[in-house]
Backbone of each chain as ProteinMPNN parsed JSONL, in Angstrom:
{"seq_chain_A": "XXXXXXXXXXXXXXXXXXXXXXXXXXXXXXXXXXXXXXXXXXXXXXXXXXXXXXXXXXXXXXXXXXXXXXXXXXXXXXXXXXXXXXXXXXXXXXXXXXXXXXXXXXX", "coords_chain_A": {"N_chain_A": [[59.539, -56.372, 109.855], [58.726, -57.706, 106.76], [55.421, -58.971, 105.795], [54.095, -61.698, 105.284], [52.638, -62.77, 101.888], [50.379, -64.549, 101.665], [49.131, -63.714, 103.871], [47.897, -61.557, 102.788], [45.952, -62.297, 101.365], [42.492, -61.651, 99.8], [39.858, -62.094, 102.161], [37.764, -62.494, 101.656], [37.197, -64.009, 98.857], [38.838, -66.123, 99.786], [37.924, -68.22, 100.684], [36.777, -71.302, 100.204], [34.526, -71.878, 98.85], [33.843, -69.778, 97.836], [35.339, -68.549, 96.261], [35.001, -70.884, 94.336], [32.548, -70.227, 93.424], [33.675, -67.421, 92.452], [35.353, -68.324, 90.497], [34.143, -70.016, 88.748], [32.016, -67.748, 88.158], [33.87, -66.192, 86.722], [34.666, -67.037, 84.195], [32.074, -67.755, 82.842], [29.657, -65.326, 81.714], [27.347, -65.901, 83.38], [25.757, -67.26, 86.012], [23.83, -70.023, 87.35], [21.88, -70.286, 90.256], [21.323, -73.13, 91.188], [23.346, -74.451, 89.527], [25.771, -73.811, 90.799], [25.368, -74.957, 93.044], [25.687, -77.713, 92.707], [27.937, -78.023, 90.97], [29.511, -76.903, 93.466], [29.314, -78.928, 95.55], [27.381, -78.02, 97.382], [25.185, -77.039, 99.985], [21.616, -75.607, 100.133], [21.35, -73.525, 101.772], [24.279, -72.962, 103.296], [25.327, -72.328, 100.144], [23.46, -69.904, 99.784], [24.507, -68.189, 101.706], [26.994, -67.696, 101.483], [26.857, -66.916, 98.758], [25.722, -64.466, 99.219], [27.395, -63.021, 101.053], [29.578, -62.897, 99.143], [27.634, -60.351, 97.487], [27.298, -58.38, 99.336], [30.095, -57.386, 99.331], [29.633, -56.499, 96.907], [30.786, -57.639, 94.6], [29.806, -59.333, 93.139], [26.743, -60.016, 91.525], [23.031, -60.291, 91.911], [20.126, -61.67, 91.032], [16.303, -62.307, 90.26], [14.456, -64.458, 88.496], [11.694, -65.386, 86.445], [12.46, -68.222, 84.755], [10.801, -70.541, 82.487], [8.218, -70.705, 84.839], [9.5, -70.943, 86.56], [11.387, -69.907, 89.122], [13.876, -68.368, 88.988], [17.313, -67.584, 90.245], [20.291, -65.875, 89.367], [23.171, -65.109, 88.589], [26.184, -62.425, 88.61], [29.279, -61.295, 87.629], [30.493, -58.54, 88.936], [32.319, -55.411, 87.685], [34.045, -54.387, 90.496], [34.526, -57.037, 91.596], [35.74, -58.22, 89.386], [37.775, -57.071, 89.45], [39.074, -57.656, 91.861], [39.206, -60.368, 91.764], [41.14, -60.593, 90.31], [43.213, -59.316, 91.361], [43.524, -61.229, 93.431], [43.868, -63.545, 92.061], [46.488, -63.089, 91.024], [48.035, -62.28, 93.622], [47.932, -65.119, 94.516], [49.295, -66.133, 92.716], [51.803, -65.665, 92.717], [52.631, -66.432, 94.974], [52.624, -68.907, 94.357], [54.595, -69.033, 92.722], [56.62, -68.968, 94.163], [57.581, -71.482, 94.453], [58.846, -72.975, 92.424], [58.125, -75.918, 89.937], [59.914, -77.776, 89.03], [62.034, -77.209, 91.011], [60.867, -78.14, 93.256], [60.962, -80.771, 94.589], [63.256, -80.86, 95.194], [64.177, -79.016, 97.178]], "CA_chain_A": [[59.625, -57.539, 108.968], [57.598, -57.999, 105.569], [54.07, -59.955, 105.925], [54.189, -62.866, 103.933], [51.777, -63.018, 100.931], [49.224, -65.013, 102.158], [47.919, -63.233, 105.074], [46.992, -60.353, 102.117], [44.894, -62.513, 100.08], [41.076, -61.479, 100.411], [39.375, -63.141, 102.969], [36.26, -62.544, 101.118], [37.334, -64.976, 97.801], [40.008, -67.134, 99.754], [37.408, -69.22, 101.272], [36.861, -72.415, 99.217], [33.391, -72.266, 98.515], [33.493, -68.283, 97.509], [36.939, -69.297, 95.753], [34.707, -71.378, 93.466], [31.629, -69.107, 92.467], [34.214, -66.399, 91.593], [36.144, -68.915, 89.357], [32.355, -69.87, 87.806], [31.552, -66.55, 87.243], [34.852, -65.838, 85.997], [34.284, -67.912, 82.867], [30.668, -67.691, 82.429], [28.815, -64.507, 82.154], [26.304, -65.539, 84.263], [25.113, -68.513, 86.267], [22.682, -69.803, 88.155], [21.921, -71.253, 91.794], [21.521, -74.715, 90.779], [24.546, -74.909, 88.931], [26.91, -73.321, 92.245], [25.378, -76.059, 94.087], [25.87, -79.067, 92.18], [29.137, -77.969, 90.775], [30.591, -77.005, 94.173], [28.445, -79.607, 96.827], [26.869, -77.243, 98.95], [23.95, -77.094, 100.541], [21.058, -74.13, 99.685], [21.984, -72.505, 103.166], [25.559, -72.716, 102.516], [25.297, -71.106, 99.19], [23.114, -68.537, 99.975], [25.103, -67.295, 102.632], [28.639, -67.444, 100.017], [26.538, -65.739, 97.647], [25.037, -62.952, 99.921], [28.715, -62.184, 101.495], [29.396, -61.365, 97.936], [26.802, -59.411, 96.955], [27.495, -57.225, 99.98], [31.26, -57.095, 99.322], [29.812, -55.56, 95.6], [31.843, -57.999, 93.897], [28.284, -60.182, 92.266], [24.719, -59.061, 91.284], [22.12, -61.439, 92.112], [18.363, -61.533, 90.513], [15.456, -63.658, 90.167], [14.092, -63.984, 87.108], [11.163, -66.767, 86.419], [12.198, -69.057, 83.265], [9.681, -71.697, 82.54], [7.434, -70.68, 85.716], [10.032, -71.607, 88.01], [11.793, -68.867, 89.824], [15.433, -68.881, 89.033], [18.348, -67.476, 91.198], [20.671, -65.335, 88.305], [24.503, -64.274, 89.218], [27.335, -62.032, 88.043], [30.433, -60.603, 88.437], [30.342, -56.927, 88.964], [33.25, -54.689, 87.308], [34.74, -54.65, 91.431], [34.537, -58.38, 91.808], [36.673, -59.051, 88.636], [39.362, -56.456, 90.111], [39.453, -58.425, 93.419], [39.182, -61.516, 91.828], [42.527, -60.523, 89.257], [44.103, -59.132, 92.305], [43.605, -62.119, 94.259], [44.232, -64.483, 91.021], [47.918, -62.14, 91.149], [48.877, -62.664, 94.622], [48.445, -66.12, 94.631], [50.816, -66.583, 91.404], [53.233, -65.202, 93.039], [53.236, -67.424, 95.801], [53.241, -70.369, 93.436], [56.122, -69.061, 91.929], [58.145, -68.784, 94.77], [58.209, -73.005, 94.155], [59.317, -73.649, 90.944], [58.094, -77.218, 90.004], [61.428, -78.232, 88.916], [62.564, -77.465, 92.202], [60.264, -78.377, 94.737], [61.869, -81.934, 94.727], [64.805, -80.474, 95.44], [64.472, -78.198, 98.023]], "C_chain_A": [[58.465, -57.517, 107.956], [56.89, -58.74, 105.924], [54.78, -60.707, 104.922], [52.325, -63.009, 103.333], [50.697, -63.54, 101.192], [48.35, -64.867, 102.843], [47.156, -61.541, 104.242], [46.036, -60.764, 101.382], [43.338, -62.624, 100.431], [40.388, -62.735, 101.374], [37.993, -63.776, 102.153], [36.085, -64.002, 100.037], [38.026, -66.003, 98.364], [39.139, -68.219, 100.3], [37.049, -70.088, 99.95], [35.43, -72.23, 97.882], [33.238, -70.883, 97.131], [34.526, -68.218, 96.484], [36.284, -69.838, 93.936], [33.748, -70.38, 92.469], [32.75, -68.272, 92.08], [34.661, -67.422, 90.542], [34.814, -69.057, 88.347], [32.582, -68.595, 87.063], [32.525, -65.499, 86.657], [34.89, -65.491, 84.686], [33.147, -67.894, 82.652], [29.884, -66.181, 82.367], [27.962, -64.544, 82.813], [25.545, -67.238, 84.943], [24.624, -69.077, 87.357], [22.622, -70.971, 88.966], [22.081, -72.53, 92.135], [22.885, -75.108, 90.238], [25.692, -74.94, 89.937], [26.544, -74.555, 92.558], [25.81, -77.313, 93.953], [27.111, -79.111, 91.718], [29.866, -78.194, 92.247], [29.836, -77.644, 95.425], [28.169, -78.866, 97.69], [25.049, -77.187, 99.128], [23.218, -75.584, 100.15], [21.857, -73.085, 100.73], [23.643, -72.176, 102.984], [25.886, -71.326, 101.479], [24.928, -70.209, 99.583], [24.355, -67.501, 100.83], [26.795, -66.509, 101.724], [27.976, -66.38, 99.477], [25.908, -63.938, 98.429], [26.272, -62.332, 100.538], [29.141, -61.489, 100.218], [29.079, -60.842, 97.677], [27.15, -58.326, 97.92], [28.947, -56.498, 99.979], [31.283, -56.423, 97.574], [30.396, -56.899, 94.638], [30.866, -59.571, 92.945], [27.251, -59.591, 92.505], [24.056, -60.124, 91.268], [20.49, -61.046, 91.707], [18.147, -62.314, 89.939], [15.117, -63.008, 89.25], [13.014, -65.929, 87.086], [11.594, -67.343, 84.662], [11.371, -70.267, 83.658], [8.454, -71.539, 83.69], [7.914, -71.027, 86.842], [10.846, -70.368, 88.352], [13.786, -69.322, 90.108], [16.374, -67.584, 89.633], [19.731, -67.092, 89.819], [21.578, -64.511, 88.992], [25.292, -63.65, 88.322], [27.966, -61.801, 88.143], [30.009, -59.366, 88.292], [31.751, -56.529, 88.495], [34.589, -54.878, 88.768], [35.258, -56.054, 91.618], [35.343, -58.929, 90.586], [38.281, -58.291, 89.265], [39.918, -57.109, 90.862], [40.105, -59.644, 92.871], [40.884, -61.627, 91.093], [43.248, -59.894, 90.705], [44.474, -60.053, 93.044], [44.313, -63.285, 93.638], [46.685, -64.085, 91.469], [49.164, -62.619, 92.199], [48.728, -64.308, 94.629], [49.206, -66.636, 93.441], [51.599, -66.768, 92.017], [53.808, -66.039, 94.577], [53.414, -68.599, 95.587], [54.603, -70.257, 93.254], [57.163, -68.718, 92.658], [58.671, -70.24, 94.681], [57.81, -73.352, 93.298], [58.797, -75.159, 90.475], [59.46, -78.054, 89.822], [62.094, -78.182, 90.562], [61.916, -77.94, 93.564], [60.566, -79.716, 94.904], [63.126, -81.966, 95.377], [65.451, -79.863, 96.47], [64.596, -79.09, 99.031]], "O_chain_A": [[57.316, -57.316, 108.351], [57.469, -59.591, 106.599], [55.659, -60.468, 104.094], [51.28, -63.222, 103.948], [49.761, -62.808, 100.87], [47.225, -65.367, 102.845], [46.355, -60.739, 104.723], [45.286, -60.005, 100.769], [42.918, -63.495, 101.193], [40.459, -63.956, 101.235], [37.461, -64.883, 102.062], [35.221, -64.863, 100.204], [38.029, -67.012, 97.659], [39.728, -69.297, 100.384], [37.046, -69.596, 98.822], [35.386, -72.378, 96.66], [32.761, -70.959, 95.998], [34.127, -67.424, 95.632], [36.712, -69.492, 92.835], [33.967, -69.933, 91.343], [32.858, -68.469, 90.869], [34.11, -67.178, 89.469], [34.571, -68.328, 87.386], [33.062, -68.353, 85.956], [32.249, -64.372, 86.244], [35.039, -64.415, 84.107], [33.21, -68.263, 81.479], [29.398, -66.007, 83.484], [27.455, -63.468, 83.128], [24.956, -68.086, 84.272], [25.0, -68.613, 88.433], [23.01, -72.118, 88.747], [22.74, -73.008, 93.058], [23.421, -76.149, 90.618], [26.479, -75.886, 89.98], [27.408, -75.411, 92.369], [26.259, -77.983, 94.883], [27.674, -80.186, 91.925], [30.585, -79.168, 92.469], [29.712, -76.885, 96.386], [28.663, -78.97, 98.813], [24.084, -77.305, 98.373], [23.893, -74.584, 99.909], [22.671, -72.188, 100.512], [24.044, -71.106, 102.526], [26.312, -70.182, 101.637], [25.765, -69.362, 99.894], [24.847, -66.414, 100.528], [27.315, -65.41, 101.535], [28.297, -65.198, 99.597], [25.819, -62.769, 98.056], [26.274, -61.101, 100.584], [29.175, -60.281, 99.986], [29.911, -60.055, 97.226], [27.33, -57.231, 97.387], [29.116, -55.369, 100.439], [32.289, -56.004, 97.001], [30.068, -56.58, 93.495], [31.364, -60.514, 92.33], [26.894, -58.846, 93.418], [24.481, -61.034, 90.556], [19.878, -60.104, 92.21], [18.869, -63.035, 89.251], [15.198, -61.815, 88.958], [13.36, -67.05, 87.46], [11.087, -66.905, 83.629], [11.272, -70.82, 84.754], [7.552, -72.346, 83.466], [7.308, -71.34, 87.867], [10.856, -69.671, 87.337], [14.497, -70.019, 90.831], [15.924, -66.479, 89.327], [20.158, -68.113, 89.279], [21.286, -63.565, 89.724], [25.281, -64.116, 87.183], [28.041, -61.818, 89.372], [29.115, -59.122, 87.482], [32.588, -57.338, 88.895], [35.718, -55.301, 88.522], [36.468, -56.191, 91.798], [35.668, -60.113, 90.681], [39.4, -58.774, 89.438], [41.132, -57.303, 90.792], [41.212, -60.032, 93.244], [41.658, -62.556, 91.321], [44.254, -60.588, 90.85], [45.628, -60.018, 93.472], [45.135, -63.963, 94.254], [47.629, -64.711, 91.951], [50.319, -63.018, 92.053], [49.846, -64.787, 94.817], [49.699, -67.762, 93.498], [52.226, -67.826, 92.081], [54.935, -66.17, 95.053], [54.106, -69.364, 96.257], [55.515, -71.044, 93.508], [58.26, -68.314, 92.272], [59.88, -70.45, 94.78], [56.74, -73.928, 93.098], [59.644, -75.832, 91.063], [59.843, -78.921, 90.607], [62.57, -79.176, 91.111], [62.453, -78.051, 94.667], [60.187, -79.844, 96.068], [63.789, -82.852, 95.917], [66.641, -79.926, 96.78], [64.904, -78.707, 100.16]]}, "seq_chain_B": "XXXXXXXXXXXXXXXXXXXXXXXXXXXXXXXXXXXXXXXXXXXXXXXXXXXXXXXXXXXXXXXXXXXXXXXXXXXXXXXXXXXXXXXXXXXXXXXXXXXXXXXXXXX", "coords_chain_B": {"N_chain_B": [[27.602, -84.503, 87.452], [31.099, -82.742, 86.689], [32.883, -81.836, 89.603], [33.537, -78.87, 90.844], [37.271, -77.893, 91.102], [38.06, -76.056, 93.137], [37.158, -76.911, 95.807], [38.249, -79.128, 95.461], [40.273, -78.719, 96.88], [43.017, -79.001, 99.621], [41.874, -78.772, 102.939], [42.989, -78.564, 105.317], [45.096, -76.669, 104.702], [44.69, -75.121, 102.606], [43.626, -72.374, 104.323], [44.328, -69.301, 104.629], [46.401, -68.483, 107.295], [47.524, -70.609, 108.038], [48.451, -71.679, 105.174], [50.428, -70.133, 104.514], [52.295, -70.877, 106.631], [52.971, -73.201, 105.895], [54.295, -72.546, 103.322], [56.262, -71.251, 104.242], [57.573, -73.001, 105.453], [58.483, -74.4, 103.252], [59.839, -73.478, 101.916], [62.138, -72.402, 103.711], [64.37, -74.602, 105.641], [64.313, -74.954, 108.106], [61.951, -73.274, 110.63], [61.176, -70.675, 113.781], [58.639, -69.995, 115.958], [58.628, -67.677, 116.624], [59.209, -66.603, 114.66], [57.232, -67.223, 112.137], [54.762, -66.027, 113.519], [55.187, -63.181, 113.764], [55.548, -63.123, 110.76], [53.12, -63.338, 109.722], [51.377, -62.202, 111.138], [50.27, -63.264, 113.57], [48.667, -63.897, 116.654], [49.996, -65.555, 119.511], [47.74, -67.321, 120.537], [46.603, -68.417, 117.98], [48.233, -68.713, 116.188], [49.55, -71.419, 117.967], [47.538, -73.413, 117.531], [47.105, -73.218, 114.829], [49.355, -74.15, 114.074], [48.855, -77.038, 115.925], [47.19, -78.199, 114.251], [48.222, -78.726, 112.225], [50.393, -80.19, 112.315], [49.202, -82.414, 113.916], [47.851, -83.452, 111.54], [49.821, -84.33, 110.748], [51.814, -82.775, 108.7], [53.772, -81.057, 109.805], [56.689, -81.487, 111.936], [57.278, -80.551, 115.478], [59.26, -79.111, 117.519], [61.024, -78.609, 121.025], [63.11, -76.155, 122.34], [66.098, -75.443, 123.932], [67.637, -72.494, 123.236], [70.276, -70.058, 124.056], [69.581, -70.052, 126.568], [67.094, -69.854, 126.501], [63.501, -71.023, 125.552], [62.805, -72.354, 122.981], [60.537, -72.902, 119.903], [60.473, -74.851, 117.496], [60.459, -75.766, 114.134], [59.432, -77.886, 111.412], [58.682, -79.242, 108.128], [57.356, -82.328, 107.358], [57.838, -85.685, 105.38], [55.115, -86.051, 104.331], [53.955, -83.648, 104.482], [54.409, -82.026, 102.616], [54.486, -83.38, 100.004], [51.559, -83.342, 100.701], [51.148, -80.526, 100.152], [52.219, -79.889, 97.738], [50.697, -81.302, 96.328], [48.068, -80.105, 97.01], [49.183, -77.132, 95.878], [49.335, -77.957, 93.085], [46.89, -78.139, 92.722], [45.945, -75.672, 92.605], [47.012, -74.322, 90.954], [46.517, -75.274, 88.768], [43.636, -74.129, 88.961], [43.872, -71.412, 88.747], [45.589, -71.137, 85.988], [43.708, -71.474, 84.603], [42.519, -69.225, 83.741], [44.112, -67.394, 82.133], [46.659, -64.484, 82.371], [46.226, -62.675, 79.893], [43.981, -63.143, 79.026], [42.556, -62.111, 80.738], [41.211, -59.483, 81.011], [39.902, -59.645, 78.963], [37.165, -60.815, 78.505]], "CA_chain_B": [[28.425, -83.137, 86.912], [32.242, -82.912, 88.076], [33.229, -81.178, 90.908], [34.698, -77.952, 90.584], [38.209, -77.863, 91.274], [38.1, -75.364, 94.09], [36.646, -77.577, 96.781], [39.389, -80.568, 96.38], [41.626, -78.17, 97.606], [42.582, -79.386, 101.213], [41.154, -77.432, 104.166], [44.121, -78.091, 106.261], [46.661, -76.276, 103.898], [44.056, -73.481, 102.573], [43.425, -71.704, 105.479], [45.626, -68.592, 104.642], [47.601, -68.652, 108.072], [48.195, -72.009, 107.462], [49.169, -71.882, 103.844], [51.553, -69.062, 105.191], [53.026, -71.564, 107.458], [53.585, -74.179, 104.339], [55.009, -71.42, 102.273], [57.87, -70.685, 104.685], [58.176, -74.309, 106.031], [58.601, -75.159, 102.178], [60.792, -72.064, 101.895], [63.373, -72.725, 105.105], [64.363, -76.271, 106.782], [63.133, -74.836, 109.824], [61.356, -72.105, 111.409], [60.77, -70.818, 114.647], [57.507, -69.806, 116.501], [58.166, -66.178, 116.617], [59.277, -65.798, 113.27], [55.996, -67.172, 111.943], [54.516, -65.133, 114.044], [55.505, -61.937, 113.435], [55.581, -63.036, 109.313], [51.493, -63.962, 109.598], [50.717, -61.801, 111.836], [48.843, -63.994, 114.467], [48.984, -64.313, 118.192], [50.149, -67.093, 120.304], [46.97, -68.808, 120.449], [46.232, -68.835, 116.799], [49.354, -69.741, 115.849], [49.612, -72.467, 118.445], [46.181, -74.173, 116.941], [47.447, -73.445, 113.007], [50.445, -74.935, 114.263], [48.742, -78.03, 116.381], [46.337, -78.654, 113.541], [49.375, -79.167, 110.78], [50.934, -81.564, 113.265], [47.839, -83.702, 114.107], [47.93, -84.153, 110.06], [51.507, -85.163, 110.337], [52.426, -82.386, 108.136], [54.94, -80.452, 110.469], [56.63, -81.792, 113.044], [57.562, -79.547, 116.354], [59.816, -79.843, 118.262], [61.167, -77.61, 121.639], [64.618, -76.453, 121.985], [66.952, -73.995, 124.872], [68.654, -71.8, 122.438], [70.972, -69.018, 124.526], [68.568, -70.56, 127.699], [65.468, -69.483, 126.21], [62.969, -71.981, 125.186], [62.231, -72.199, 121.594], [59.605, -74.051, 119.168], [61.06, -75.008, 116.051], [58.909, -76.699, 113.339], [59.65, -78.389, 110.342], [57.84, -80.173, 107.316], [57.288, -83.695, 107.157], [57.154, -85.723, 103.756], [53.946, -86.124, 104.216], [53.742, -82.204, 104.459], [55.816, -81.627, 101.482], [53.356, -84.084, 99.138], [50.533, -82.648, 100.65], [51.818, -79.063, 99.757], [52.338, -79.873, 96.198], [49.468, -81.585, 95.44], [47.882, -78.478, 96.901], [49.905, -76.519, 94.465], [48.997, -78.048, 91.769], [45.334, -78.021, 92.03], [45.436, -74.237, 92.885], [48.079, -73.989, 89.571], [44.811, -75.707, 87.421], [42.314, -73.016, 88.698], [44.46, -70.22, 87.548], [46.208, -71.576, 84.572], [41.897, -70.962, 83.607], [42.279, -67.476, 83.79], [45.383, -66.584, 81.485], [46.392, -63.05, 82.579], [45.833, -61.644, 78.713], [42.957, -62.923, 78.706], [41.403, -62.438, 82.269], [40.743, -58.51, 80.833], [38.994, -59.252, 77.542], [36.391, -61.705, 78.984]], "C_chain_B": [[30.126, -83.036, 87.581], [32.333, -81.516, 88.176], [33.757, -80.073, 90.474], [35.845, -77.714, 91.352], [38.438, -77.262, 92.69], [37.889, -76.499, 95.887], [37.307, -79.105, 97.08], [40.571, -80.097, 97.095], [41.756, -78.705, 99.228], [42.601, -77.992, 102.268], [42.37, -77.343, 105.249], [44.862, -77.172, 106.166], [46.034, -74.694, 103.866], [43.898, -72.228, 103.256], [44.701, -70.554, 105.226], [46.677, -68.445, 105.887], [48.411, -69.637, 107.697], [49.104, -72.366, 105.89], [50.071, -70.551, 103.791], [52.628, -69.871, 105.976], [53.665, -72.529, 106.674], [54.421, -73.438, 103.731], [56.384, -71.355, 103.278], [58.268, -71.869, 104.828], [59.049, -74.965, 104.323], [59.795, -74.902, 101.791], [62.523, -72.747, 102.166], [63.44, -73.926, 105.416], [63.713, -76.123, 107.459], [62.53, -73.776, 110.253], [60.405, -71.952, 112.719], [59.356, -69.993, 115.151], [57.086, -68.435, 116.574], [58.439, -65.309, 115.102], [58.012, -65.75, 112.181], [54.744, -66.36, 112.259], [54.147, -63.411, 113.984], [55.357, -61.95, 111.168], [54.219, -63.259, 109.257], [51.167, -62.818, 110.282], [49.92, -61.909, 113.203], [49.609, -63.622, 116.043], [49.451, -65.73, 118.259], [49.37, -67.724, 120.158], [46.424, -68.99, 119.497], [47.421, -69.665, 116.002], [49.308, -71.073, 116.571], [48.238, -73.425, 117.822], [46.37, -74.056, 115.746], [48.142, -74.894, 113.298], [49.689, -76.997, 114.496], [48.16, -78.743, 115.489], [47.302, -79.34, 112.113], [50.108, -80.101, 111.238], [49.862, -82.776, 113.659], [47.555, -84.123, 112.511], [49.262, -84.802, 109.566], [52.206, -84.382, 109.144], [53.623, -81.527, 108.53], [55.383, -81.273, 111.408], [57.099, -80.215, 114.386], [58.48, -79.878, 117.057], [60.961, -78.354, 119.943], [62.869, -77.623, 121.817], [65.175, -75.54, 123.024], [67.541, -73.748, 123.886], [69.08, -70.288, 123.475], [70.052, -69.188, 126.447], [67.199, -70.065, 127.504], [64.898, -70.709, 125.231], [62.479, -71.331, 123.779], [61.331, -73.392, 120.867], [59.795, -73.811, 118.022], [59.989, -76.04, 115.219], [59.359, -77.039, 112.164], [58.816, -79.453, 109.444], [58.158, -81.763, 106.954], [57.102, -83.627, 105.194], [56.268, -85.317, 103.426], [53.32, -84.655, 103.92], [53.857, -81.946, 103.166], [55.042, -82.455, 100.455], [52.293, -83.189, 99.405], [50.276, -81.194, 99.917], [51.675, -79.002, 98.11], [51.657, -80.419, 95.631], [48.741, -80.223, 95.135], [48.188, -77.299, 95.919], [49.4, -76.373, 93.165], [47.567, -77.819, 91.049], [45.146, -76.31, 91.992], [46.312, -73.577, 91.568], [46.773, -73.688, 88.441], [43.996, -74.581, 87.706], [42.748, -71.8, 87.964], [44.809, -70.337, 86.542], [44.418, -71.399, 84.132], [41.777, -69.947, 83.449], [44.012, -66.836, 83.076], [45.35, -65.268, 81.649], [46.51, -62.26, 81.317], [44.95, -62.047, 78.525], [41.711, -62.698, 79.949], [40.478, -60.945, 81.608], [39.552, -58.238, 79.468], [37.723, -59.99, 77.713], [35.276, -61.173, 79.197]], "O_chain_B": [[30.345, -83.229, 88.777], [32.092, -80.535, 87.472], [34.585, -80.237, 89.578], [35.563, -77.261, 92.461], [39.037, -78.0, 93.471], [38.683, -76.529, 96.828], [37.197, -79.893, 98.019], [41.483, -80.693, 97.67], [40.769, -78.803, 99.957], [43.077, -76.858, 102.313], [42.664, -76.333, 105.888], [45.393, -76.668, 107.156], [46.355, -73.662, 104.455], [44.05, -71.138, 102.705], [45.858, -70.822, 105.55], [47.848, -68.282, 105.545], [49.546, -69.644, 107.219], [50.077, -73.091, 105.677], [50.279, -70.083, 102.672], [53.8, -69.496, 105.933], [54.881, -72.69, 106.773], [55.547, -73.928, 103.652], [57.503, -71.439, 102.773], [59.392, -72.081, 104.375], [59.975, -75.776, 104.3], [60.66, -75.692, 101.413], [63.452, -73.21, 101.505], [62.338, -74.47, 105.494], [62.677, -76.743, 107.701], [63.364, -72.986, 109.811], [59.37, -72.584, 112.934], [59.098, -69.133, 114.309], [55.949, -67.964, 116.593], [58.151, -64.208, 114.634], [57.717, -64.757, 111.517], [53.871, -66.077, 111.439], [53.117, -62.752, 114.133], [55.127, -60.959, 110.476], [54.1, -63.514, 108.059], [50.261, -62.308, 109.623], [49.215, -61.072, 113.768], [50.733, -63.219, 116.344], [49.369, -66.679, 117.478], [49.63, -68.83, 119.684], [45.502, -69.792, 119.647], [47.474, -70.767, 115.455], [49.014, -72.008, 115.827], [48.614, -74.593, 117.918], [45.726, -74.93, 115.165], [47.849, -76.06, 113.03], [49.866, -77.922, 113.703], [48.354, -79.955, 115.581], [46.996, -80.212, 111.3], [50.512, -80.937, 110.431], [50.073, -83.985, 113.563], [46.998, -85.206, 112.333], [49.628, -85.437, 108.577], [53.076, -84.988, 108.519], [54.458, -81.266, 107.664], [54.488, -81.963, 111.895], [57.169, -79.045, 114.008], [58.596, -81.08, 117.293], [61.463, -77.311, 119.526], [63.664, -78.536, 121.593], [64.496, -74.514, 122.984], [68.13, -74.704, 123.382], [68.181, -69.46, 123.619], [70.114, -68.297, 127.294], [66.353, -69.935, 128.388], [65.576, -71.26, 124.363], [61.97, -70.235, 123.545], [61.402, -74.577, 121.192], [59.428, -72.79, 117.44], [59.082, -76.781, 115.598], [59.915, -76.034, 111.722], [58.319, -80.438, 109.992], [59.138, -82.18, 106.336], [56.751, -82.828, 104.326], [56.13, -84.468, 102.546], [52.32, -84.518, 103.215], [52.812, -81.452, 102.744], [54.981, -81.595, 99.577], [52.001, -82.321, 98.583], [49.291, -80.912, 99.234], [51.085, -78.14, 97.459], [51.67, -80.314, 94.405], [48.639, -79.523, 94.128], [47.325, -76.681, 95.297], [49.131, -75.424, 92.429], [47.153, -77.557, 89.92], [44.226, -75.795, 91.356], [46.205, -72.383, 91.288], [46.31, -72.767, 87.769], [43.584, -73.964, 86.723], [42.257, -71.288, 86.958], [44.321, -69.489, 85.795], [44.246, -71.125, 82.944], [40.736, -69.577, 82.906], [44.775, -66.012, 83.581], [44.36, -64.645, 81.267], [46.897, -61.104, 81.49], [44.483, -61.452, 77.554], [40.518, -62.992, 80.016], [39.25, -61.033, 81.606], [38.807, -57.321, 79.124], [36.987, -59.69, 76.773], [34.353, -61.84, 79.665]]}, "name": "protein", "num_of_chains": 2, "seq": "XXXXXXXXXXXXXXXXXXXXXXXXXXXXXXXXXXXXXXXXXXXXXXXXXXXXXXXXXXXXXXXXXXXXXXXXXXXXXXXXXXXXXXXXXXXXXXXXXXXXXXXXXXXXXXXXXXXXXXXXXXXXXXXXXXXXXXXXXXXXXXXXXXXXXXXXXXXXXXXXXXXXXXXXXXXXXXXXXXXXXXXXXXXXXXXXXXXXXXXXXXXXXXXXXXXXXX"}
């Protein structure tokens, strides 16, 4: 029997939190620790940990860099991490589009 | 600052088994315990705890059945499921509809 769609979609991005930084750093070239947190309510510990599963899954680059004298926390996507993220973007289309809006009333 | 989108998603639904289990329930009227099963991938006792956890939200119900004298567990989506589902939907529509696929590559 065929899997169904959902049990292929990365574990790595499908989580909520990890879900979000990719979408961030989708759209942004580049953005920074403070912003993850306050955008997506998480705690430092939290984040870090999101952001360090990516970095080891390749798929963001992380470096400090001091602006103003303060020690800032500086993300990106990596070339892999937009593949994943368009692969992942992909499969879940396609499980949208197995319900039509027009029809999901209907069914 | 508002919220980013990602994180109103609900945690019941997200959970890719689980939003495997929506997807067919949304799919089919009904479906039974081993067909889920075998379409997810999971064991008995993951399934049975997807399962119990989508019912304690009142989005499936369950219900047991002798078919040919073998006991079966049939499952089907509540309204309440079936709203939930398509809210779901929609917010996970909005994050992608941000990433147009002609322009996810030029970015």
């Amino acid at each position: 029997m065929e899997k169904h769609l959902a049990i292929s979609l990365s574990k790595a991005i499908h989580q909520k939190a990890r879900l979000g930084i990719m979408s961030i750093l989708m759209a942004s070239e580049e953005a920074e620790f403070n912003y993850f947190k306050e955008k997506l309510n998480l705690t430092d510990g939290n984040l870090s940990s999101h952001l360090s599963l990516l970095e080891k899954e390749k798929y963001i680059r992380i470096r400090k860099k001091f602006i103003k004298k303060k020690p800032k926390t500086l993300c990106r996507m990596t070339e892999k991490g937009r593949q994943a993220f368009e692969e992942y973007l992909e499969n879940l289309e396609k499980i949208i589009r197995s319900f039509p809006p027009d029809e999901r009333r209907s069914k």
